[in-house]
TORKOL-984135 format. One record per residue: x, y, z of N, C-alpha, C, O in turn; residue in one letter. Coordinates in steps of 0.001 Angstrom, whole numbers. Example, Ala and Ser with C-alpha at 12.3 -4.5 7.8 and 13.67 -1.06 7.14 Angstrom:
<node><n_X>13190</n_X><n_Y>-5690</n_Y><n_Z>7800</n_Z><ca_X>12300</ca_X><ca_Y>-4500</ca_Y><ca_Z>7800</ca_Z><c_X>13200</c_X><c_Y>-3300</c_Y><c_Z>7800</c_Z><o_X>14236</o_X><o_Y>-3319</o_Y><o_Z>8465</o_Z><resn>A</resn></node>
<node><n_X>12850</n_X><n_Y>-2250</n_Y><n_Z>7080</n_Z><ca_X>13670</ca_X><ca_Y>-1060</ca_Y><ca_Z>7140</ca_Z><c_X>12900</c_X><c_Y>30</c_Y><c_Z>7870</c_Z><o_X>13409</o_X><o_Y>1138</o_Y><o_Z>8039</o_Z><resn>S</resn></node>
END
This chain:
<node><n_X>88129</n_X><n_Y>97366</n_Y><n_Z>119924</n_Z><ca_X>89106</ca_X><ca_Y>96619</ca_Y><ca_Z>119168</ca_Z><c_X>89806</c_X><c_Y>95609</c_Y><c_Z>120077</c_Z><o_X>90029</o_X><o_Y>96027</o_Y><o_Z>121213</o_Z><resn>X</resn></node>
<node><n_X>90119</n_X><n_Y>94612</n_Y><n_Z>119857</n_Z><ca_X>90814</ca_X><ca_Y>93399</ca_Y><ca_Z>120159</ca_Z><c_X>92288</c_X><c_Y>93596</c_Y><c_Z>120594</c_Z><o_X>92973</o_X><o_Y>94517</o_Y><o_Z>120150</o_Z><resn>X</resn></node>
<node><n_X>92647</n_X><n_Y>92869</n_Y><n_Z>121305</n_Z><ca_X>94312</ca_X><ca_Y>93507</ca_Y><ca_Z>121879</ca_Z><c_X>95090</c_X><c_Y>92642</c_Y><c_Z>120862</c_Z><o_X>96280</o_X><o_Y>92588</o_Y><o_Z>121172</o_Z><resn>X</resn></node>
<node><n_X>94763</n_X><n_Y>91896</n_Y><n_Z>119657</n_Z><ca_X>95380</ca_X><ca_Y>91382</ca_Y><ca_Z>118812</ca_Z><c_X>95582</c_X><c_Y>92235</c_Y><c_Z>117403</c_Z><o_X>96554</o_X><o_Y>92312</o_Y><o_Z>116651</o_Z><resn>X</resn></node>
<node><n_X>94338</n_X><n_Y>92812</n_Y><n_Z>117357</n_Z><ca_X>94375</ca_X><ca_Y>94110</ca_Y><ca_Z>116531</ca_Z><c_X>95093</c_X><c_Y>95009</c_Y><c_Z>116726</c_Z><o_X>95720</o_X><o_Y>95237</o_Y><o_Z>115691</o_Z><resn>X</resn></node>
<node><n_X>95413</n_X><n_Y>95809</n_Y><n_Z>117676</n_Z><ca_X>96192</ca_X><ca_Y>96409</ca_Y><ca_Z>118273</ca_Z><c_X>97435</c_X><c_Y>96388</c_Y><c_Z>118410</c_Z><o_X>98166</o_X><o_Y>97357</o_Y><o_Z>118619</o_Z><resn>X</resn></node>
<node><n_X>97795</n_X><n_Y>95033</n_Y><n_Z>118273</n_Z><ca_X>99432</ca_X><ca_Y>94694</ca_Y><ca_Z>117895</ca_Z><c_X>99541</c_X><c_Y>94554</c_Y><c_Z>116853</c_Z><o_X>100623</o_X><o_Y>94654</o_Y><o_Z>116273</o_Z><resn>X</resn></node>
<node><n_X>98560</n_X><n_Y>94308</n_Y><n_Z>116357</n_Z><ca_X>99045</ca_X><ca_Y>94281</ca_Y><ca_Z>114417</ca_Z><c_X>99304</c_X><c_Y>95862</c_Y><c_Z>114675</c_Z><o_X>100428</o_X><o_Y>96361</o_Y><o_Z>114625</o_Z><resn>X</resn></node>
<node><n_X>98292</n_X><n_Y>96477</n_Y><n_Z>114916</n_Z><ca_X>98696</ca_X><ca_Y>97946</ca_Y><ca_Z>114015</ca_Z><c_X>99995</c_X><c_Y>98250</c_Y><c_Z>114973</c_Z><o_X>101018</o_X><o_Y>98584</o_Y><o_Z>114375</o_Z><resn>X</resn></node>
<node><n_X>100037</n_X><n_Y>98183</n_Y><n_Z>116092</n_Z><ca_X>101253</ca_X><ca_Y>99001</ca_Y><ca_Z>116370</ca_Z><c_X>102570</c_X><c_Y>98324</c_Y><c_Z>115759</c_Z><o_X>103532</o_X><o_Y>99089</o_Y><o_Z>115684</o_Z><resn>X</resn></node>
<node><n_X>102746</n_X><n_Y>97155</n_Y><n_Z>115360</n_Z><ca_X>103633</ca_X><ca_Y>96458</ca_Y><ca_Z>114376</ca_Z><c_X>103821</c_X><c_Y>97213</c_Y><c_Z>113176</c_Z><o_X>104818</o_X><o_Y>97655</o_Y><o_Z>112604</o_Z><resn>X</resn></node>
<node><n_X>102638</n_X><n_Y>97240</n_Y><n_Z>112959</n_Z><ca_X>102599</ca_X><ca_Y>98110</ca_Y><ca_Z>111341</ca_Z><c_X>103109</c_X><c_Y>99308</c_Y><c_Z>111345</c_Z><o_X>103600</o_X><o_Y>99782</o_Y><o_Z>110321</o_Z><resn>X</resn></node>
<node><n_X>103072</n_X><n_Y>99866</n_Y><n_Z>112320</n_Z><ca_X>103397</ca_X><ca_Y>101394</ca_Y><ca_Z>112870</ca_Z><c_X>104842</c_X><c_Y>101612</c_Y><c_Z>112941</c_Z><o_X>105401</o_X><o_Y>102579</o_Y><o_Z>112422</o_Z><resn>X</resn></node>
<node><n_X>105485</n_X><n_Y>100603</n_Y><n_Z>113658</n_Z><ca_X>106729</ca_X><ca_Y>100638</ca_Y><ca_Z>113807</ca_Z><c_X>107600</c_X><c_Y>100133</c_Y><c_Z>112603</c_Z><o_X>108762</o_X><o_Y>100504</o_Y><o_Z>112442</o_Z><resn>X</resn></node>
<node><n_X>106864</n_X><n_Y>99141</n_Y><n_Z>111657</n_Z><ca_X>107559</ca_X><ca_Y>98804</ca_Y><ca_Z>110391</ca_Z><c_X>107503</c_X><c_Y>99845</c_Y><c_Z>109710</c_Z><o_X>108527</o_X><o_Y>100312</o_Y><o_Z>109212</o_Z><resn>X</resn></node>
<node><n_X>106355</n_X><n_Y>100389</n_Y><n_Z>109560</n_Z><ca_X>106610</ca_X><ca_Y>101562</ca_Y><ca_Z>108520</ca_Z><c_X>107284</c_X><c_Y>102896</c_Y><c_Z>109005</c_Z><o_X>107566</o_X><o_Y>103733</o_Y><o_Z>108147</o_Z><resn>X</resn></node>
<node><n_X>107680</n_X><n_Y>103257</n_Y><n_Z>110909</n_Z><ca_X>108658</ca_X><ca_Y>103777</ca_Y><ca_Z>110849</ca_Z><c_X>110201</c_X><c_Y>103694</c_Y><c_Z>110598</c_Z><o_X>111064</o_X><o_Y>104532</o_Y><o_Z>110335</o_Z><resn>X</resn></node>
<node><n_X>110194</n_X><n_Y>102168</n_Y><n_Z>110809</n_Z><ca_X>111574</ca_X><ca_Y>101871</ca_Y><ca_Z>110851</ca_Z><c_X>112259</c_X><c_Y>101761</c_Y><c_Z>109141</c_Z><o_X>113444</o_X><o_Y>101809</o_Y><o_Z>108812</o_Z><resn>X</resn></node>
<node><n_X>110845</n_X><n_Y>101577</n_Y><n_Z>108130</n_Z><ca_X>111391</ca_X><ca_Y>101458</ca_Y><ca_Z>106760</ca_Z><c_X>111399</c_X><c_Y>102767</c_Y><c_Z>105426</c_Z><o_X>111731</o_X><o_Y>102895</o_Y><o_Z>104247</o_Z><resn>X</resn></node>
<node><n_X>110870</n_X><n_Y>103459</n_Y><n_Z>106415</n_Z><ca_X>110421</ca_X><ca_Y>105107</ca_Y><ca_Z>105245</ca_Z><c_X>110321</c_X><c_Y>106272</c_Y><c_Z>106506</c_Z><o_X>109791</o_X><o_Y>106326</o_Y><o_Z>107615</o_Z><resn>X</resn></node>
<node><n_X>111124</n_X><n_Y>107133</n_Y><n_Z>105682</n_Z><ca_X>111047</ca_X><ca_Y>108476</ca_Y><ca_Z>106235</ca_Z><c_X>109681</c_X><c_Y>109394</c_Y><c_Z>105324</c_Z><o_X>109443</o_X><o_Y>110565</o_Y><o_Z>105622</o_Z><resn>X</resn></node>
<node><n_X>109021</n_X><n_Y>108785</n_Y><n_Z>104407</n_Z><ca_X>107639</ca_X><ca_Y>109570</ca_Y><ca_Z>103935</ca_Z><c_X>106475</c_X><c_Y>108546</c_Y><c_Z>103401</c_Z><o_X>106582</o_X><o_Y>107754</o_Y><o_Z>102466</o_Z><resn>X</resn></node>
<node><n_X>105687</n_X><n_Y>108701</n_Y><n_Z>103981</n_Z><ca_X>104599</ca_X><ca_Y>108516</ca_Y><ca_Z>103929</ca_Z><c_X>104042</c_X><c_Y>108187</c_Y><c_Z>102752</c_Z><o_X>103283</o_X><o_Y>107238</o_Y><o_Z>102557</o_Z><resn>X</resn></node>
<node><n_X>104654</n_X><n_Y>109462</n_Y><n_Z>101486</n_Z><ca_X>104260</ca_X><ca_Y>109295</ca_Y><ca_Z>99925</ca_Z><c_X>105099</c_X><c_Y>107660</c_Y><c_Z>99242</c_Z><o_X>104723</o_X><o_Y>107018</o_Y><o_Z>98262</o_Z><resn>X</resn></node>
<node><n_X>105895</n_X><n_Y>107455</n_Y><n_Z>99853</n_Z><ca_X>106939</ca_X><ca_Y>106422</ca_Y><ca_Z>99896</ca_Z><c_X>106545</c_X><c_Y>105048</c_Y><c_Z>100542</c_Z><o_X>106643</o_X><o_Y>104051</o_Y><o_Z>99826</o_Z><resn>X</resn></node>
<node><n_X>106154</n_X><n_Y>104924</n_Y><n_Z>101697</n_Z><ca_X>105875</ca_X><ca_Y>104074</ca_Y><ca_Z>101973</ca_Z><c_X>104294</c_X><c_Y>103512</c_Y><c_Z>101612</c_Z><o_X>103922</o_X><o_Y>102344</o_Y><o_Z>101729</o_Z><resn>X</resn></node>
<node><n_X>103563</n_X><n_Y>104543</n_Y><n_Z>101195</n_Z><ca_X>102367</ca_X><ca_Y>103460</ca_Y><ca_Z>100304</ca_Z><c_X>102929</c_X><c_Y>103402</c_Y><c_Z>98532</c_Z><o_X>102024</o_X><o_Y>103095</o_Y><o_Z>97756</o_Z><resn>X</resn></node>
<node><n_X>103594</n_X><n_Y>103531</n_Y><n_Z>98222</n_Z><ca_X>103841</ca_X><ca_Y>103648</ca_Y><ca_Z>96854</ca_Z><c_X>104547</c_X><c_Y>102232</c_Y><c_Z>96865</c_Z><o_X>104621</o_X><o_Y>101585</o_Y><o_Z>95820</o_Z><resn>X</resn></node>
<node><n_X>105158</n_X><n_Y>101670</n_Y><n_Z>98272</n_Z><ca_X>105924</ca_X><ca_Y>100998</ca_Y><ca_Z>98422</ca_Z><c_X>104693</c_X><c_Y>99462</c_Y><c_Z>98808</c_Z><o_X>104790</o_X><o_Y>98419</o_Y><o_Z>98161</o_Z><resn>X</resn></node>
<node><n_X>103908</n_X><n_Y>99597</n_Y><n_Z>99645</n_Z><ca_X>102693</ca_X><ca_Y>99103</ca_Y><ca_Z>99749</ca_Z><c_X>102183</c_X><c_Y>98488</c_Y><c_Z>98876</c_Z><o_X>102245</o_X><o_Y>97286</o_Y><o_Z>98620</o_Z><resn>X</resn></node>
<node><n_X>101375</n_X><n_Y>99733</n_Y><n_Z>98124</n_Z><ca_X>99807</ca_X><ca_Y>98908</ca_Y><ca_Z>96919</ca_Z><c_X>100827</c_X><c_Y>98290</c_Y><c_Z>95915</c_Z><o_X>101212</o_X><o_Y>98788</o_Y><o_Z>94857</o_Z><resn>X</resn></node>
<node><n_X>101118</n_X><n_Y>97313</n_Y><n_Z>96373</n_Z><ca_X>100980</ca_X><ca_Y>95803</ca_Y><ca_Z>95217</ca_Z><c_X>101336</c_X><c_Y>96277</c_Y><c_Z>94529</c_Z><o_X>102403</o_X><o_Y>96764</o_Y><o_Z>94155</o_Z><resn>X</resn></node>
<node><n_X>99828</n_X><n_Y>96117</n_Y><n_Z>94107</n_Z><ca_X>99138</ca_X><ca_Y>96523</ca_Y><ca_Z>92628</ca_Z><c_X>98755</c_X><c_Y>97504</c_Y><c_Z>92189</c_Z><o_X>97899</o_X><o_Y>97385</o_Y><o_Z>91313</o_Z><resn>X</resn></node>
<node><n_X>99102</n_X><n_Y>98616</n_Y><n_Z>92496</n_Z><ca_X>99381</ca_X><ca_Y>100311</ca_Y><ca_Z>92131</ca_Z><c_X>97962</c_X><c_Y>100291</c_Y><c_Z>91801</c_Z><o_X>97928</o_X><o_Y>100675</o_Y><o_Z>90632</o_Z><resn>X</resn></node>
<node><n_X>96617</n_X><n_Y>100023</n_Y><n_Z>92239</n_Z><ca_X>95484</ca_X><ca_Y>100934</ca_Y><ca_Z>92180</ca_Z><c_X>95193</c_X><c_Y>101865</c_Y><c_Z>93204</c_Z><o_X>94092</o_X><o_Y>101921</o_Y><o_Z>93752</o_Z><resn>X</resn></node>
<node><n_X>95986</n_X><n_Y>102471</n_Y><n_Z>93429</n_Z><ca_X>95639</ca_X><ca_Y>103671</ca_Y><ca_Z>94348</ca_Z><c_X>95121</c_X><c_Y>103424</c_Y><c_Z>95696</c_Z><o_X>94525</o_X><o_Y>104370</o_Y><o_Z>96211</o_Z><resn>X</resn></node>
<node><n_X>95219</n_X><n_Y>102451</n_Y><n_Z>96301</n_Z><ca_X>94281</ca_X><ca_Y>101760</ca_Y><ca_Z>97615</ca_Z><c_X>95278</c_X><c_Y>101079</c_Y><c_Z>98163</c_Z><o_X>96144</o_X><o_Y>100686</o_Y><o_Z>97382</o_Z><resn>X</resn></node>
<node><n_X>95407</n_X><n_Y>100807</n_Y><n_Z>99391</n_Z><ca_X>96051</ca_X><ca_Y>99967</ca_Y><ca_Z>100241</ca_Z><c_X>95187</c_X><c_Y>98814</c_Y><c_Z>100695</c_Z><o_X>94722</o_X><o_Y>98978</o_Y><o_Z>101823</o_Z><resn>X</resn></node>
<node><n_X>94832</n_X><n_Y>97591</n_Y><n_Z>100037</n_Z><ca_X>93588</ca_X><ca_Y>97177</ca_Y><ca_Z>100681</ca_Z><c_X>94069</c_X><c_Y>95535</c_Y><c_Z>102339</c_Z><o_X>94807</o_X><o_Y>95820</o_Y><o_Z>103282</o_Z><resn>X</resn></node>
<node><n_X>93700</n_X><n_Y>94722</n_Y><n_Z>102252</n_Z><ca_X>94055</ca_X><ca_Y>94160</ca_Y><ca_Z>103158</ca_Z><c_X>95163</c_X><c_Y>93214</c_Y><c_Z>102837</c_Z><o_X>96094</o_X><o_Y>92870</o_Y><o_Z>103565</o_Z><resn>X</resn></node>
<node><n_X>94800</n_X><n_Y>92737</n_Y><n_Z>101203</n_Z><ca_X>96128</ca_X><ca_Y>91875</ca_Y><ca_Z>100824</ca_Z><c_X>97155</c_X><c_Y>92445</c_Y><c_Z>100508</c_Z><o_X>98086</o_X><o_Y>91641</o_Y><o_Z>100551</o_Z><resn>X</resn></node>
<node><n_X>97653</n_X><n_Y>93995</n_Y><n_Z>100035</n_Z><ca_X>98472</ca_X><ca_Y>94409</ca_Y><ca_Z>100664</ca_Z><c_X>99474</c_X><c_Y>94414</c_Y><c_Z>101389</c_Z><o_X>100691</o_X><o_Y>94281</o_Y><o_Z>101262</o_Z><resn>X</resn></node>
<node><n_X>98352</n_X><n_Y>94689</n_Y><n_Z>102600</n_Z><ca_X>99674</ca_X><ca_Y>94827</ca_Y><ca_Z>103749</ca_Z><c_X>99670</c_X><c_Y>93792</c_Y><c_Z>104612</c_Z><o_X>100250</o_X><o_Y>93804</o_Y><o_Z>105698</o_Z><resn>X</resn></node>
<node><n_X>98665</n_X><n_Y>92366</n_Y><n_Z>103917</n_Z><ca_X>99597</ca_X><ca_Y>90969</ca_Y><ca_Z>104181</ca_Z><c_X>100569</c_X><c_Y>90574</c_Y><c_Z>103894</c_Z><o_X>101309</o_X><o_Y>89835</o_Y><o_Z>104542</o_Z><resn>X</resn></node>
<node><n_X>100815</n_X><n_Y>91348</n_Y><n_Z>102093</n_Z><ca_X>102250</ca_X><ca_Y>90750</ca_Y><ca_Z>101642</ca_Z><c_X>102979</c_X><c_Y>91735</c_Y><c_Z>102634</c_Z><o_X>103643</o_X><o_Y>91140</o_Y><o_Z>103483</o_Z><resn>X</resn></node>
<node><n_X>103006</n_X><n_Y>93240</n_Y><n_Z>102722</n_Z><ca_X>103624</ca_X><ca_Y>93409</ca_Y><ca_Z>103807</ca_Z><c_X>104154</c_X><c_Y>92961</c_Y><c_Z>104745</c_Z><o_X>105281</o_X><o_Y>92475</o_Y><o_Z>104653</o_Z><resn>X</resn></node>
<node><n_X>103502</n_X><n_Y>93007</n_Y><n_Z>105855</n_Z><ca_X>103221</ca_X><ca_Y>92238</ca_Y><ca_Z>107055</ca_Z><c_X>104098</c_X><c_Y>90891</c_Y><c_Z>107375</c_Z><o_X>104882</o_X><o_Y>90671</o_Y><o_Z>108298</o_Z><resn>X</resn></node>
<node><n_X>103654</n_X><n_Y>90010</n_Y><n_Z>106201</n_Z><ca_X>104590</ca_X><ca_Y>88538</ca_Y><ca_Z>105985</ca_Z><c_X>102849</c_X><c_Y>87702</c_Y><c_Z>106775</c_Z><o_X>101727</o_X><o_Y>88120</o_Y><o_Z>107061</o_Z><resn>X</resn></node>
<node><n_X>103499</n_X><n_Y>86528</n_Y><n_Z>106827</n_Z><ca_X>102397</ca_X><ca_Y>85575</ca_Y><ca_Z>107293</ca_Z><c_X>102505</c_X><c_Y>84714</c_Y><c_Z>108823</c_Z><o_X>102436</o_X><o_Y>83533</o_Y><o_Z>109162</o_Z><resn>X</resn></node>
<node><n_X>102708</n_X><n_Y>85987</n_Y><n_Z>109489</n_Z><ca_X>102648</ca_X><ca_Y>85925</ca_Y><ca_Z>111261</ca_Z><c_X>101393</c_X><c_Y>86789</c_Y><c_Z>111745</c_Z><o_X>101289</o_X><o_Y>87328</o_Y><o_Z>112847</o_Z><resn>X</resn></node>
<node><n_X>100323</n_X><n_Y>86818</n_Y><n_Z>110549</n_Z><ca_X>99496</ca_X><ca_Y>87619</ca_Y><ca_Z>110978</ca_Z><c_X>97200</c_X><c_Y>87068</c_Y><c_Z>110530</c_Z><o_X>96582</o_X><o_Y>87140</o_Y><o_Z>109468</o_Z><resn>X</resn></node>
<node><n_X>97011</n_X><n_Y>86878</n_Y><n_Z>111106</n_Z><ca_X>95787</ca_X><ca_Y>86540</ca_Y><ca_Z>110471</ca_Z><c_X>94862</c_X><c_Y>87442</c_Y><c_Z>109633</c_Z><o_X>94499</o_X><o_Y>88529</o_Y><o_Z>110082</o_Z><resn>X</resn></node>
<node><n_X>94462</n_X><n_Y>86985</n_Y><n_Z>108375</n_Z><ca_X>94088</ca_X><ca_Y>88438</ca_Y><ca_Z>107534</ca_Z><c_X>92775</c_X><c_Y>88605</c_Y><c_Z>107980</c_Z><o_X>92291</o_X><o_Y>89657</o_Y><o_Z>107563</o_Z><resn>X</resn></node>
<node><n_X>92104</n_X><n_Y>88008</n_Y><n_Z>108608</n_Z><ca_X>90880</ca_X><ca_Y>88862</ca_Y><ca_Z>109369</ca_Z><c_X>91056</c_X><c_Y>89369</c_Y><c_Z>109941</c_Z><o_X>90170</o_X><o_Y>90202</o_Y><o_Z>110129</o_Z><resn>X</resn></node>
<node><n_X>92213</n_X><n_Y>89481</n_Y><n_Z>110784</n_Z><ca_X>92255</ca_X><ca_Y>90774</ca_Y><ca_Z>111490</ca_Z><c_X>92713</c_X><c_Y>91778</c_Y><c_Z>110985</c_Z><o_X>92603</o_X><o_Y>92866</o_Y><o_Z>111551</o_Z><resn>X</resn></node>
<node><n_X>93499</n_X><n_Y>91596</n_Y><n_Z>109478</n_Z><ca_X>93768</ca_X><ca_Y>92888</ca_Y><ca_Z>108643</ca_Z><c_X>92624</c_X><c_Y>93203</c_Y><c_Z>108312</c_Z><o_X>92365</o_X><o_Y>94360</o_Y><o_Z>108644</o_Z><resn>X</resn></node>
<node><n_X>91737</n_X><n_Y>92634</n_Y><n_Z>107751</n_Z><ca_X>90475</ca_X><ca_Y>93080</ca_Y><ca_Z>107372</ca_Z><c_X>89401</c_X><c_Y>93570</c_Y><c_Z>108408</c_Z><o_X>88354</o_X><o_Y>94098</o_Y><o_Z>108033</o_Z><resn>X</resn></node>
<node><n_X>89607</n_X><n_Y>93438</n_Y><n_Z>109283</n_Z><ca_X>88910</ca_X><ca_Y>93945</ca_Y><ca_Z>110909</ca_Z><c_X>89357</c_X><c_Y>95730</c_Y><c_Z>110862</c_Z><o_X>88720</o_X><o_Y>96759</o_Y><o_Z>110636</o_Z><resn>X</resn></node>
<node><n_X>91078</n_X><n_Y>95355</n_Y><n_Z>111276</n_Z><ca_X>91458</ca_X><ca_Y>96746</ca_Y><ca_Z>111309</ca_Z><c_X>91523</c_X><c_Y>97427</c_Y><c_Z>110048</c_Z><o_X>91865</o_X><o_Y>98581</o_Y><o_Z>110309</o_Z><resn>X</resn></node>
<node><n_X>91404</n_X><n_Y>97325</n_Y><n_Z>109115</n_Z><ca_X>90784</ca_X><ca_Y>98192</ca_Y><ca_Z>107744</ca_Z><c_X>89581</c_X><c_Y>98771</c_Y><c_Z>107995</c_Z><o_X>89436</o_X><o_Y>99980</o_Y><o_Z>107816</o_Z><resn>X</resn></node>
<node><n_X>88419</n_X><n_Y>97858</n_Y><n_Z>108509</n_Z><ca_X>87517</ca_X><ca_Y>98221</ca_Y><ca_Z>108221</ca_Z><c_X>87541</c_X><c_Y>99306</c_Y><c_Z>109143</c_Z><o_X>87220</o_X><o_Y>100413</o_Y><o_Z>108710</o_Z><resn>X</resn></node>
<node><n_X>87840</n_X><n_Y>99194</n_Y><n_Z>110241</n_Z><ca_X>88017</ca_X><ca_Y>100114</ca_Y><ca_Z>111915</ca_Z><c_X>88321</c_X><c_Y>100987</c_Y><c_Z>111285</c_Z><o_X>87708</o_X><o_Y>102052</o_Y><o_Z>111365</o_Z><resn>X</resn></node>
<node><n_X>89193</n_X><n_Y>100841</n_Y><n_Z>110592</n_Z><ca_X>90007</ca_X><ca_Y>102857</ca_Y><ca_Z>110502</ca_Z><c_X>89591</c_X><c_Y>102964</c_Y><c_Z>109038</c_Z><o_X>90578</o_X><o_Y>103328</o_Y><o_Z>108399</o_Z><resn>X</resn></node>
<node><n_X>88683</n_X><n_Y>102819</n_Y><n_Z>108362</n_Z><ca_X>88606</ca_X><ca_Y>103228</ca_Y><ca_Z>106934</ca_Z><c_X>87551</c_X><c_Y>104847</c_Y><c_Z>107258</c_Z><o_X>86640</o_X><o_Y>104946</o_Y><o_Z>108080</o_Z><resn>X</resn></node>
<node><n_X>87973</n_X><n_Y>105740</n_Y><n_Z>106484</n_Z><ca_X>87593</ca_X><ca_Y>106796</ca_Y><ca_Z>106506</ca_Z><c_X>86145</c_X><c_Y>106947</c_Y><c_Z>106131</c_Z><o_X>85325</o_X><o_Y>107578</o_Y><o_Z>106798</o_Z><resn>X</resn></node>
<node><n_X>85881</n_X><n_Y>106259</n_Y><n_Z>104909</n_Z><ca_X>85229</ca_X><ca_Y>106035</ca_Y><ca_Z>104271</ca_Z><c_X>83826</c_X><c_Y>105168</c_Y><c_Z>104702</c_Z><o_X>82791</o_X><o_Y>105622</o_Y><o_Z>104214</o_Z><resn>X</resn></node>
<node><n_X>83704</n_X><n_Y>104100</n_Y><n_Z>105471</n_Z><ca_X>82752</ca_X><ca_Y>103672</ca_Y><ca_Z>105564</ca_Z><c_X>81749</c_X><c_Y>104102</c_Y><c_Z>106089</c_Z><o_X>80717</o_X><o_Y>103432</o_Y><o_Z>106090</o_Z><resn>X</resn></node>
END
């Protein structure tokens, strides 16, 4: 992974500690669009637009359980 990736997520890490004490909370707070998924546009609106969404979509793909 990229040391730019890496600051996204640890950004992300620290926003979502600094804004929710649960987890069930802070993706409820997340998906948009309440389909059950957090996907990359998401947690651009998250995020704000100091961030390039290929690299949201990089680190999605990195940590998706699923693929």
């Amino acid at each position: 992974m990229t040391d730019r990736i890496r600051a996204i997520e640890s950004a992300i890490r620290t926003k979502f500690a600094n804004n929710w004490t649960s987890v069930r909370k802070a993706f409820l707070d997340v998906d948009q669009d309440y389909d059950g998924f957090i996907n990359a546009e998401d947690i651009a609106k998250f995020y704000g637009a100091n961030v390039d969404f290929k690299d949201i979509q990089t680190m999605l793909k990195n940590r998706d359980s699923k693929r």
